[in-house]
N, C-alpha and C positions, 0 to 999 in steps of 0.2 A: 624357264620358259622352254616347252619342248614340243620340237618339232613332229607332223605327224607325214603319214606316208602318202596318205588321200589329203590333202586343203579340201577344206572349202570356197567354193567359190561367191564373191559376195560381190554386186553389185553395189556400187554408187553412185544413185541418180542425185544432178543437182546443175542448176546453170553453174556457170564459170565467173561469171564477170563480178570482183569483187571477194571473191573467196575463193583467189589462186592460192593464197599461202594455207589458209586449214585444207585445200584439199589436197595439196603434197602434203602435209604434216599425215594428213589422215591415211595417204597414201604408203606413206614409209613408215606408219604405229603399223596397220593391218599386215604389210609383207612382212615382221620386221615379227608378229606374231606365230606365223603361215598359216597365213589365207590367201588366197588365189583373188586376188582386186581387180574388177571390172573397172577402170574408170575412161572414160573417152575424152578427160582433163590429160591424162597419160598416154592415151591411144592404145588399153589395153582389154577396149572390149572387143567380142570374139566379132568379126565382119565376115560376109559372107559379098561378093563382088557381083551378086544378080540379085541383090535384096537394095533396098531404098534404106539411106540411114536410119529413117522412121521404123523401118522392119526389122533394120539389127537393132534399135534399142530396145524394141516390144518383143523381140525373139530372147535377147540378154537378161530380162525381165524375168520371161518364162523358166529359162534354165539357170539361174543363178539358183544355189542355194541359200543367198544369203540376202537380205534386202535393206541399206541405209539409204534413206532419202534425208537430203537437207531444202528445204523451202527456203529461199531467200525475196531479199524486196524485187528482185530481180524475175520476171514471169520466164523468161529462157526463149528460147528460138525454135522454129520447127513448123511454123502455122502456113499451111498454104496460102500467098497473097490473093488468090479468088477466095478464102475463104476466111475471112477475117475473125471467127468468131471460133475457130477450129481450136482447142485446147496444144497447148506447145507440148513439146515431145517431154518434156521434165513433166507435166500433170500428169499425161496418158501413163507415163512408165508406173508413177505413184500410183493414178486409178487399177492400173492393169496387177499391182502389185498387191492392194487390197483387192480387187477379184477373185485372185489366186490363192489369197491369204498366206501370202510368203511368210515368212519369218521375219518381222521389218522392224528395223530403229529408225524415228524420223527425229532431225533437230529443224528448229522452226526460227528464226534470226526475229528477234526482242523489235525490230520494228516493224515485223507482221506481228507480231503477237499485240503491239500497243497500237497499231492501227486497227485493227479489227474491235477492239475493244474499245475505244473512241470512236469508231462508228455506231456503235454496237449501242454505246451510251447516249447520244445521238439521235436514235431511231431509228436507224437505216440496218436492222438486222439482217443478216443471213444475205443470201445471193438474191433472193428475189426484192429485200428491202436495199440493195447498192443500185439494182436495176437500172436506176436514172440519174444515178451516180455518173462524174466522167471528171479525171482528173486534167486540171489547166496546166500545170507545171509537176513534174516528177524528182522531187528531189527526195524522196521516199522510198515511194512505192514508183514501177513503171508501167504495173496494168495491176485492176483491183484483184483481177482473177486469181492473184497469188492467193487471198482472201479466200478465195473458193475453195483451193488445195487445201488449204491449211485447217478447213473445216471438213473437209473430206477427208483428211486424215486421222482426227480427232472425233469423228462421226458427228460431229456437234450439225445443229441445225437439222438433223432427222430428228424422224419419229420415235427413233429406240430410245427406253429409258434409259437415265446416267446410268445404271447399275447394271445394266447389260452390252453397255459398249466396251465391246472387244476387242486388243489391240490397239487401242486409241490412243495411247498415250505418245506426246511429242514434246520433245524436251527443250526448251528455249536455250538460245544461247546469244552472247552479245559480242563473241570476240575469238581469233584463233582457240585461245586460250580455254576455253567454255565447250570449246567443240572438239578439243581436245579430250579434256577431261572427262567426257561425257564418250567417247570413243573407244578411251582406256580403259574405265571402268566398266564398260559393256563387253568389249571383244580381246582382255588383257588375257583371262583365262579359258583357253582354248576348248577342254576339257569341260568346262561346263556347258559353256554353248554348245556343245558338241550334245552333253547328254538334257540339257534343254530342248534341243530340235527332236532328240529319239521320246521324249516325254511327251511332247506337245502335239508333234508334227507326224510321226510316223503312224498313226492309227487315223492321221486325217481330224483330230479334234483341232479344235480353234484357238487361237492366242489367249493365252491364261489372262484373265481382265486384271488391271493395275489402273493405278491414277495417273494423272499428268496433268497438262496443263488444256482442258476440256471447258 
Protein backbone atom coordinates (compact mmCIF):
# COMPACT_ATOMS: atom_id res chain seq x y z
CA UNK A 1 0.00 0.00 0.00
CA UNK A 2 1.85 3.14 -0.97
CA UNK A 3 1.68 6.39 -0.04
CA UNK A 4 1.30 9.40 -2.40
CA UNK A 5 2.58 13.09 -2.08
CA UNK A 6 -0.74 14.84 -3.28
CA UNK A 7 -4.12 12.71 -1.45
CA UNK A 8 -6.97 13.01 -2.63
CA UNK A 9 -9.51 14.42 -1.21
CA UNK A 10 -12.79 12.62 -0.95
CA UNK A 11 -15.90 13.56 0.57
CA UNK A 12 -18.33 11.58 2.76
CA UNK A 13 -21.91 12.67 2.60
CA UNK A 14 -24.21 10.72 4.89
CA UNK A 15 -26.52 11.30 8.00
CA UNK A 16 -24.97 10.02 11.31
CA UNK A 17 -27.45 8.50 13.29
CA UNK A 18 -27.24 4.76 13.18
CA UNK A 19 -24.04 4.28 11.18
CA UNK A 20 -21.51 5.69 13.62
CA UNK A 21 -19.45 2.61 13.54
CA UNK A 22 -19.19 1.91 9.31
CA UNK A 23 -18.50 5.60 9.23
CA UNK A 24 -15.36 5.39 11.53
CA UNK A 25 -14.46 2.11 10.08
CA UNK A 26 -14.71 4.00 6.72
CA UNK A 27 -12.94 6.72 8.15
CA UNK A 28 -9.80 4.84 9.20
CA UNK A 29 -9.89 2.03 5.68
CA UNK A 30 -9.71 5.61 3.55
CA UNK A 31 -6.70 7.54 5.74
CA UNK A 32 -5.31 4.37 6.56
CA UNK A 33 -5.10 4.18 2.30
CA UNK A 34 -4.16 8.12 1.87
CA UNK A 35 -6.84 9.92 1.10
CA UNK A 36 -7.50 13.10 2.62
CA UNK A 37 -11.47 12.31 4.27
CA UNK A 38 -13.90 15.01 4.47
CA UNK A 39 -16.19 13.68 6.91
CA UNK A 40 -18.19 16.13 9.42
CA UNK A 41 -19.00 12.47 11.59
CA UNK A 42 -15.07 13.45 12.31
CA UNK A 43 -15.11 17.17 12.14
CA UNK A 44 -12.73 17.06 9.21
CA UNK A 45 -14.59 18.97 6.71
CA UNK A 46 -12.78 22.05 5.54
CA UNK A 47 -15.29 25.23 7.40
CA UNK A 48 -14.99 28.48 6.70
CA UNK A 49 -16.43 30.77 9.92
CA UNK A 50 -18.57 33.38 7.56
CA UNK A 51 -20.27 30.50 5.64
CA UNK A 52 -23.56 28.72 7.05
CA UNK A 53 -22.91 25.01 7.68
CA UNK A 54 -25.40 24.44 4.57
CA UNK A 55 -22.46 26.55 2.52
CA UNK A 56 -19.54 24.49 3.87
CA UNK A 57 -21.10 21.36 2.88
CA UNK A 58 -22.15 22.42 -0.70
CA UNK A 59 -18.65 24.33 -1.02
CA UNK A 60 -16.89 20.64 0.28
CA UNK A 61 -19.09 19.14 -2.42
CA UNK A 62 -17.58 21.43 -4.86
CA UNK A 63 -13.93 20.94 -4.19
CA UNK A 64 -13.67 17.54 -3.03
CA UNK A 65 -12.12 15.28 -5.41
CA UNK A 66 -13.58 12.43 -4.50
CA UNK A 67 -17.31 11.80 -3.83
CA UNK A 68 -18.94 8.71 -1.35
CA UNK A 69 -22.49 9.07 -0.53
CA UNK A 70 -24.38 6.64 1.77
CA UNK A 71 -28.23 7.04 1.87
CA UNK A 72 -29.56 5.60 4.92
CA UNK A 73 -33.41 5.18 6.29
CA UNK A 74 -32.46 8.06 8.01
CA UNK A 75 -33.49 11.53 5.64
CA UNK A 76 -30.59 13.71 7.87
CA UNK A 77 -30.91 17.38 9.17
CA UNK A 78 -30.49 20.75 7.64
CA UNK A 79 -34.13 21.79 6.56
CA UNK A 80 -35.12 25.08 7.44
CA UNK A 81 -38.30 24.89 9.96
CA UNK A 82 -40.24 27.69 7.64
CA UNK A 83 -39.50 25.53 5.11
CA UNK A 84 -40.50 22.23 5.57
CA UNK A 85 -40.33 20.79 2.25
CA UNK A 86 -36.58 22.03 1.77
CA UNK A 87 -34.32 18.89 0.91
CA UNK A 88 -31.64 18.11 4.05
CA UNK A 89 -28.22 18.98 3.52
CA UNK A 90 -27.34 14.93 2.94
CA UNK A 91 -29.78 15.21 -0.68
CA UNK A 92 -28.54 18.60 -1.72
CA UNK A 93 -24.65 17.49 -1.13
CA UNK A 94 -25.88 14.05 -3.37
CA UNK A 95 -27.98 16.41 -5.91
CA UNK A 96 -24.95 19.09 -5.99
CA UNK A 97 -22.67 16.14 -6.51
CA UNK A 98 -24.43 14.63 -9.57
CA UNK A 99 -24.64 18.23 -11.00
CA UNK A 100 -21.02 18.49 -11.03
CA UNK A 101 -20.64 14.89 -12.07
CA UNK A 102 -17.98 14.19 -9.24
CA UNK A 103 -16.39 11.04 -9.30
CA UNK A 104 -19.12 9.22 -6.80
CA UNK A 105 -19.60 5.92 -5.03
CA UNK A 106 -23.09 5.69 -3.38
CA UNK A 107 -24.08 2.84 -0.93
CA UNK A 108 -27.80 2.77 -0.33
CA UNK A 109 -28.75 0.68 3.28
CA UNK A 110 -31.21 -2.77 2.13
CA UNK A 111 -34.17 -0.94 3.85
CA UNK A 112 -34.25 1.92 1.31
CA UNK A 113 -33.63 -0.34 -1.27
CA UNK A 114 -36.83 -2.89 0.06
CA UNK A 115 -38.96 -0.01 0.70
CA UNK A 116 -38.99 1.57 -2.43
CA UNK A 117 -39.60 -1.52 -3.98
CA UNK A 118 -42.61 -2.56 -1.94
CA UNK A 119 -43.96 0.66 -2.74
CA UNK A 120 -43.05 0.39 -5.98
CA UNK A 121 -44.89 -3.12 -6.16
CA UNK A 122 -47.85 -1.47 -4.62
CA UNK A 123 -48.43 1.24 -7.02
CA UNK A 124 -47.27 4.08 -5.47
CA UNK A 125 -44.14 4.70 -8.04
CA UNK A 126 -41.60 7.24 -8.25
CA UNK A 127 -41.91 10.66 -6.05
CA UNK A 128 -44.90 11.81 -7.80
CA UNK A 129 -46.88 8.21 -7.09
CA UNK A 130 -45.65 8.48 -2.87
CA UNK A 131 -47.19 12.01 -3.24
CA UNK A 132 -49.98 11.28 -0.80
CA UNK A 133 -48.07 9.04 0.90
CA UNK A 134 -47.40 10.07 4.90
CA UNK A 135 -45.83 7.82 7.13
CA UNK A 136 -47.95 7.09 10.91
CA UNK A 137 -45.02 5.56 12.74
CA UNK A 138 -41.13 5.47 11.62
CA UNK A 139 -39.53 2.43 12.53
CA UNK A 140 -38.14 2.20 9.01
CA UNK A 141 -37.98 4.79 7.08
CA UNK A 142 -38.16 8.70 8.95
CA UNK A 143 -39.13 10.70 5.85
CA UNK A 144 -39.97 9.03 2.35
CA UNK A 145 -37.83 11.61 0.75
CA UNK A 146 -34.82 9.21 1.41
CA UNK A 147 -36.91 7.29 -1.51
CA UNK A 148 -36.34 10.38 -3.70
CA UNK A 149 -32.45 10.42 -3.10
CA UNK A 150 -32.15 7.08 -3.74
CA UNK A 151 -33.75 7.40 -7.22
CA UNK A 152 -31.91 10.46 -7.93
CA UNK A 153 -28.87 8.69 -7.51
CA UNK A 154 -29.70 5.62 -9.52
CA UNK A 155 -31.36 8.08 -12.36
CA UNK A 156 -34.34 5.69 -12.01
CA UNK A 157 -37.81 7.41 -12.41
CA UNK A 158 -36.47 9.80 -15.35
CA UNK A 159 -36.76 9.90 -18.74
CA UNK A 160 -33.20 8.41 -19.82
CA UNK A 161 -33.05 5.02 -21.06
CA UNK A 162 -31.55 2.10 -18.69
CA UNK A 163 -28.72 2.00 -21.23
CA UNK A 164 -27.84 5.53 -20.90
CA UNK A 165 -27.78 6.16 -17.20
CA UNK A 166 -24.48 7.32 -16.18
CA UNK A 167 -22.91 6.84 -12.98
CA UNK A 168 -26.04 5.37 -11.50
CA UNK A 169 -24.93 2.54 -9.99
CA UNK A 170 -25.49 2.24 -5.98
CA UNK A 171 -24.38 -0.40 -4.10
CA UNK A 172 -26.78 -1.90 -1.27
CA UNK A 173 -25.53 -2.81 1.79
CA UNK A 174 -27.13 -4.31 5.08
CA UNK A 175 -24.49 -4.02 7.76
CA UNK A 176 -20.91 -2.43 8.82
CA UNK A 177 -19.64 -5.15 7.36
CA UNK A 178 -21.19 -4.59 3.50
CA UNK A 179 -20.01 -1.19 3.64
CA UNK A 180 -16.96 -2.02 4.40
CA UNK A 181 -16.32 -4.28 1.90
CA UNK A 182 -17.72 -2.36 -0.81
CA UNK A 183 -15.22 0.71 0.53
CA UNK A 184 -12.24 -1.58 0.25
CA UNK A 185 -12.76 -2.92 -2.87
CA UNK A 186 -13.43 0.57 -4.45
CA UNK A 187 -10.71 2.76 -2.71
CA UNK A 188 -7.98 -0.32 -1.64
CA UNK A 189 -5.93 0.61 -4.57
CA UNK A 190 -4.89 4.04 -4.73
CA UNK A 191 -3.29 4.00 -8.10
CA UNK A 192 -6.07 2.91 -9.99
CA UNK A 193 -8.58 5.35 -8.95
CA UNK A 194 -5.99 7.66 -9.49
CA UNK A 195 -5.58 6.63 -13.13
CA UNK A 196 -9.49 6.18 -13.29
CA UNK A 197 -10.23 9.92 -12.51
CA UNK A 198 -7.11 10.90 -15.35
CA UNK A 199 -9.29 8.44 -17.78
CA UNK A 200 -12.75 9.51 -17.11
CA UNK A 201 -12.60 12.93 -15.58
CA UNK A 202 -9.79 14.95 -17.00
CA UNK A 203 -11.17 15.64 -20.51
CA UNK A 204 -14.53 16.55 -18.78
CA UNK A 205 -16.28 13.03 -20.07
CA UNK A 206 -18.89 11.38 -18.01
CA UNK A 207 -18.98 8.40 -15.54
CA UNK A 208 -18.22 5.26 -17.53
CA UNK A 209 -21.99 3.57 -17.34
CA UNK A 210 -21.93 0.23 -15.12
CA UNK A 211 -24.84 -1.71 -13.60
CA UNK A 212 -26.12 -1.69 -9.97
CA UNK A 213 -28.95 -1.85 -8.33
CA UNK A 214 -31.47 0.58 -10.88
Amino acid sequence: MSKVAKKFSILVSSTVYGIEELLDRIYALLTSYGYEVWMSHKGTVPVRSDRTAFDNCLAAVEKCDLFLGIITPHYGSGQDPNKPDEPSITHQEMRRAIELNKPRWILAHDHVVFARGLLTNLGFEGKEGRKELSLKSRPILNDLRVLDLYEEATIDGEDTPLADRDGNWVQKFRNTEDGSLFVVSQFFRYQEVEQFIAENFASGSPLPRKGGDV
